[in-house]
C-alpha positions in Angstrom: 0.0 0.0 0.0 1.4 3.4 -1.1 1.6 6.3 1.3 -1.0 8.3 -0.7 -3.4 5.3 -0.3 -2.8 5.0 3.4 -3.4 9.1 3.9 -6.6 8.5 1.9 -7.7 6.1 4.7 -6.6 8.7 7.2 -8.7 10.5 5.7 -11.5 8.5 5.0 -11.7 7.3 8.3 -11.2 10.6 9.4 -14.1 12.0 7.9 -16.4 9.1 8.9 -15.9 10.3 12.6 -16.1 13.8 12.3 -18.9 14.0 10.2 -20.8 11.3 12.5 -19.8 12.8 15.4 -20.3 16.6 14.4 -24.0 15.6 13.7 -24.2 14.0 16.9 -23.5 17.2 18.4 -26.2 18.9 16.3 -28.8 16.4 17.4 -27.0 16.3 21.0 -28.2 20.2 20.8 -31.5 19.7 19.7 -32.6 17.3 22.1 -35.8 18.0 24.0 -35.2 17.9 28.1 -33.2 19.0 30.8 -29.3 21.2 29.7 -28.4 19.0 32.2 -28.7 15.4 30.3 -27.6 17.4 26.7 -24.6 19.3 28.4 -22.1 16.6 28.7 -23.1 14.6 25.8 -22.6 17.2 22.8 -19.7 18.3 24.9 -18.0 15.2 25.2 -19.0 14.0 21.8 -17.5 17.6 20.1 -13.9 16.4 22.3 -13.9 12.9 21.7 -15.3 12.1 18.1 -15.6 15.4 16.6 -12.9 16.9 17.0 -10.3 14.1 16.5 -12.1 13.0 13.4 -11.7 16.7 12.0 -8.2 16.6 12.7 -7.2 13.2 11.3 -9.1 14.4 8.3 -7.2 17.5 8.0 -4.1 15.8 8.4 -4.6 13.0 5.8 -6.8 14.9 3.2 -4.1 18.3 3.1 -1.2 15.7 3.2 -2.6 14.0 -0.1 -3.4 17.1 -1.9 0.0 18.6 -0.9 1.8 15.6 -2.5 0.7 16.4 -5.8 -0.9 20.0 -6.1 -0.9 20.4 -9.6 -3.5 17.3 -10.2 -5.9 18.4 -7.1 -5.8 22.2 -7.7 -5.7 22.4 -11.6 -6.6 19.2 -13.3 -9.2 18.3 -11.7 -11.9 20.5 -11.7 -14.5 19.1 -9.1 -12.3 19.8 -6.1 -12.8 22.9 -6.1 -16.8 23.1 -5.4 -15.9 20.1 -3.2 -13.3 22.2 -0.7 -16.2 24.9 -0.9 -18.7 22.4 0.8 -16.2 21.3 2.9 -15.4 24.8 4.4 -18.9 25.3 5.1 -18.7 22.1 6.8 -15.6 23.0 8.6 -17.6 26.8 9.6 -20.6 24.8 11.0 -17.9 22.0 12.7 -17.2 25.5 14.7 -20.3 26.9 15.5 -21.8 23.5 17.0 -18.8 23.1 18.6 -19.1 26.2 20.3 -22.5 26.3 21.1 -21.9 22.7 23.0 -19.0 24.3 25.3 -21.8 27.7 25.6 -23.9 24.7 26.9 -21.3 23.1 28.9 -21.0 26.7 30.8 -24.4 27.5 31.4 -25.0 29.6 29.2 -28.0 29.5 27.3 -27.9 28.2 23.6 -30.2 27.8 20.6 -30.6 24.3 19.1 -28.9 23.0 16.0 -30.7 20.9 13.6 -30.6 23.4 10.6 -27.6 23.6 11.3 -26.9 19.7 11.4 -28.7 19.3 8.2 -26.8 21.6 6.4 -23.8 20.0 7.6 -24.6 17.0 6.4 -26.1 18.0 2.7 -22.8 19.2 2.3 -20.5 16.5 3.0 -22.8 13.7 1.1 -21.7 16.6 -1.6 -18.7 16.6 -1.1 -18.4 12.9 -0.7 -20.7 12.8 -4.0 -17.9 15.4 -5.8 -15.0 13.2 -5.2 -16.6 9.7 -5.5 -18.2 10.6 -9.0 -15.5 13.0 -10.0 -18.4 14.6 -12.3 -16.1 17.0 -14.5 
């Protein structure tokens, strides 16, 4: 198995936890009931899944594109919608993130299913982008 092949896993994989446990945190927010129940579950999910997920991601998915530049950035033309979803999905990976530790403080919060939907439109799109490579 090549390096790029084994960063793609790192990424794959990667993704499968974030993007799990991000929306996790979205319905973790959006559950009916006491702060109290909801606090430490988005929280801990955002910590424990989330966050590592994002950075295993990160780590595999910039390391494959920074091997060979040229192919990601100009001869293949899908990647670039495909980093714009996943930026939005990065900008909403904050925002729930912070709302859980707002949660975890006391203070008060607004749910987040919009937010989780969002989320996950764009990364099936993004998935869909580099699965299909469409053009």
């Amino acid at each position: 198995m090549t390096a790029q092949a084994l960063l793609l896993v790192l990424h794959i994989t990667g993704n499968l936890l974030w993007i799990g446990g991000i929306a996790g945190v979205a319905v973790a927010l959006g559950m009916a009931g006491a702060a109290a129940v909801r606090k430490p579950v988005a929280l801990q999910i955002y910590r424990k899944v989330a966050v590592p997920g994002f950075i295993a991601s990160l780590i595999g998915g910039g390391a494959v594109l920074f091997m060979n530049p040229a192919l990601y950035f100009s001869q293949t033309r899908w990647m670039h919608p495909k980093l714009t979803l996943v930026l939005v999905v990065i900008a909403l990976h904050h925002v729930l993130g912070a709302r859980a530790k707002r949660l975890a403080s006391d203070e008060p919060t607004k749910g987040a299913h919009p937010m989780g939907a969002v989320l996950v439109i764009c990364a099936v799109g993004a998935a869909f982008l580099a699965l299909t490579k469409p053009f």
